[in-house]
C-alpha positions in Angstrom: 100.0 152.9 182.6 98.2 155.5 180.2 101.2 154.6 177.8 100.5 151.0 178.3 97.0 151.1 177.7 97.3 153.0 174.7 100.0 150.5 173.1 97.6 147.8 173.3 94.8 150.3 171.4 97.5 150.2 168.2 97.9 146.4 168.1 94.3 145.9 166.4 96.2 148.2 163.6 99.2 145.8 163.5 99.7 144.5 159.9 102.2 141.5 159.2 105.0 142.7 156.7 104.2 140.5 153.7 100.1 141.7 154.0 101.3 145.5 153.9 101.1 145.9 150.1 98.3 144.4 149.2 96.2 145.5 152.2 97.4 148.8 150.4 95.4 148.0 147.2 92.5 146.4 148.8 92.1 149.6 151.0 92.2 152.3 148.3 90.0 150.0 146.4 87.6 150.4 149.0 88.0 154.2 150.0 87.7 155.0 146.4 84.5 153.2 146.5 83.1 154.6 149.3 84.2 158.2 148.0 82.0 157.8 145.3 79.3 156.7 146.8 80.0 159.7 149.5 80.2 162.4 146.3 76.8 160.9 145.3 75.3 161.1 148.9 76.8 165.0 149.5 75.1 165.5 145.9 71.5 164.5 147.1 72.1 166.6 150.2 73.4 169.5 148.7 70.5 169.4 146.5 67.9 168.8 149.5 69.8 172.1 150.7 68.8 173.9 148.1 65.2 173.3 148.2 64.4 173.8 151.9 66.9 177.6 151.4 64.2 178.1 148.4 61.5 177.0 150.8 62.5 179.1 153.6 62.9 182.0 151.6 59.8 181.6 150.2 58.0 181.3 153.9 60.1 184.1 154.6 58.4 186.9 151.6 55.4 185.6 152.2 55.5 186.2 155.7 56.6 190.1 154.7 53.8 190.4 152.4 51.5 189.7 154.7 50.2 186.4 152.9 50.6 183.8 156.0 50.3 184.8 160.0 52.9 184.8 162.8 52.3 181.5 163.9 52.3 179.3 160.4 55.8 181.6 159.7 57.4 181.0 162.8 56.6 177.3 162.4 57.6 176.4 159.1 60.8 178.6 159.7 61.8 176.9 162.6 61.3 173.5 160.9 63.2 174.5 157.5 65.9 175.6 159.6 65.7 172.1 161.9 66.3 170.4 158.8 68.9 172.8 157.3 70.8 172.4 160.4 70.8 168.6 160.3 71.9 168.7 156.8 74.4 170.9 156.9 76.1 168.8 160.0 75.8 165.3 157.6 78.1 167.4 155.1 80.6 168.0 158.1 80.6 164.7 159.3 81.5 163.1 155.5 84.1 160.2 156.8 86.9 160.6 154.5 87.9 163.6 152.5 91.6 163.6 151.0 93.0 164.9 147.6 96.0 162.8 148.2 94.2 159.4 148.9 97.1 157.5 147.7 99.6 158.8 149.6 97.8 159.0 153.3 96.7 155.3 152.4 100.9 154.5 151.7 101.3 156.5 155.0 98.2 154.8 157.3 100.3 151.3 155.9 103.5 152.4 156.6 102.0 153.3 160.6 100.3 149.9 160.9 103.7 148.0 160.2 104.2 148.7 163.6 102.3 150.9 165.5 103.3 150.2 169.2 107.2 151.0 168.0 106.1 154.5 166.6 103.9 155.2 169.5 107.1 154.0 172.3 109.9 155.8 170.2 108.4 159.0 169.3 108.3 162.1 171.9 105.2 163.8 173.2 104.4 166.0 170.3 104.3 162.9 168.0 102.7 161.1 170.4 99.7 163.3 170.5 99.9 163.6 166.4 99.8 160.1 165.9 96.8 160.2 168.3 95.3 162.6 166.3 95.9 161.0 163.2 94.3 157.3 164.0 91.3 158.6 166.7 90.6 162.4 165.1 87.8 163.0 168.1 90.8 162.0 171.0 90.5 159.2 173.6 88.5 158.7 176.9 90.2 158.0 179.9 87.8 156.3 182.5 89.6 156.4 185.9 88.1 154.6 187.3 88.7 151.4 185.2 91.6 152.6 184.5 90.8 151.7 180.4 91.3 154.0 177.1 89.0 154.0 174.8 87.8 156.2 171.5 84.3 157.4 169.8 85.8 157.1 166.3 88.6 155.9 164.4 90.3 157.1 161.1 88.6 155.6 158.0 91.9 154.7 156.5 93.0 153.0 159.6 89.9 151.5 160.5 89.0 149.9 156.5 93.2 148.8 157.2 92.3 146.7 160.2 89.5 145.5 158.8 91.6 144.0 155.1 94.6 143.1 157.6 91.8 140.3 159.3 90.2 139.7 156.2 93.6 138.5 154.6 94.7 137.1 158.1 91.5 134.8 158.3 92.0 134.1 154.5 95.8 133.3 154.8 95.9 131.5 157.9 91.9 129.9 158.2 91.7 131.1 161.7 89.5 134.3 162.6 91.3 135.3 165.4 91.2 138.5 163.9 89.2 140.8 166.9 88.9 144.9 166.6 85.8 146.7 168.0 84.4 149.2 165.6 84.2 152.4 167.3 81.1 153.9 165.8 78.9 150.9 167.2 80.3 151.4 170.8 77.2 152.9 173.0 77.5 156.0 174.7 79.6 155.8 178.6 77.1 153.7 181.3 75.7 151.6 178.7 76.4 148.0 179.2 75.5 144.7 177.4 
């Protein structure tokens, strides 16, 4: 059933043969795109880094020279490092970081031909890698409902599904194109 369920996660990454290469171009147009505007992002933070370390470390000697009390010390550090913290995770979480952008793009393409055949032919170890590769955070199982279902999605698959119903609505004038964009799904309990 698990197996089942899965399979039908994949078929929103389906892409029709004759789409494949030009969803190709269209998807490293827009990665490369959005890893610039990502380089220019981690740029701004790395510099807001910077200041609140030269902040803190200023808070820090005066605090050893005796130039501020306990209380104004302990409260600027503890905000300095807040925001240090939630800096530091936004660089983490950057969405797509590949040297080789080209070739996982070629790859992602060559998966989405056909997904569901991959996922039914390969063993348990690919199984779990190809998991790995198209939902990086894993899949939730709700017993329950007995439904699969994911936080986050790959980038390079995700902007792929996206192009594939772009150039399906465009091609065929219908918009029966349907995926459901992980990062906008609530948290578990939370229903419209």
């Amino acid at each position: 059933k698990l197996n089942t369920a899965f399979t039908s996660m994949l078929a929103p990454f389906k892409i029709e043969a004759d789409l494949a290469e030009e969803i190709e171009k269209e998807v490293l147009t827009m990665l490369k795109t959005r890893i610039k505007d990502q380089l220019v992002t981690e740029l701004e933070l790395q510099k807001q880094k910077s200041q609140l370390e030269k902040q803190l470390e200023s808070v820090e000697e005066k605090y050893m020279l005796d130039k501020i009390e306990d209380e104004l010390y302990l409260k600027y550090k503890a905000k300095y490092e807040a925001e240090l913290r939630h800096i530091n995770k936004q660089l983490e979480n950057s969405p797509i970081k590949s040297s080789n952008l080209e070739i996982a793009t070629k790859k992602a393409v060559q998966i989405c031909a056909n997904p569901a055949a991959i996922w039914a032919s390969s063993d348990y170890i690919s199984k779990r890698n190809l998991q790995k590769i198209i939902f990086p955070e894993g899949i939730l199982v709700s017993k329950e409902k007995r439904t699969v279902r994911t936080e986050n999605v790959n980038a390079v698959f995700l902007e792929i599904a996206r192009q594939a119903g772009t150039l399906a609505h465009k091609k065929t004038g219908k918009n029966d194109f349907e995926i459901v964009y992980p990062r906008l799904v609530g948290p578990p309990g939370l229903e419209p």
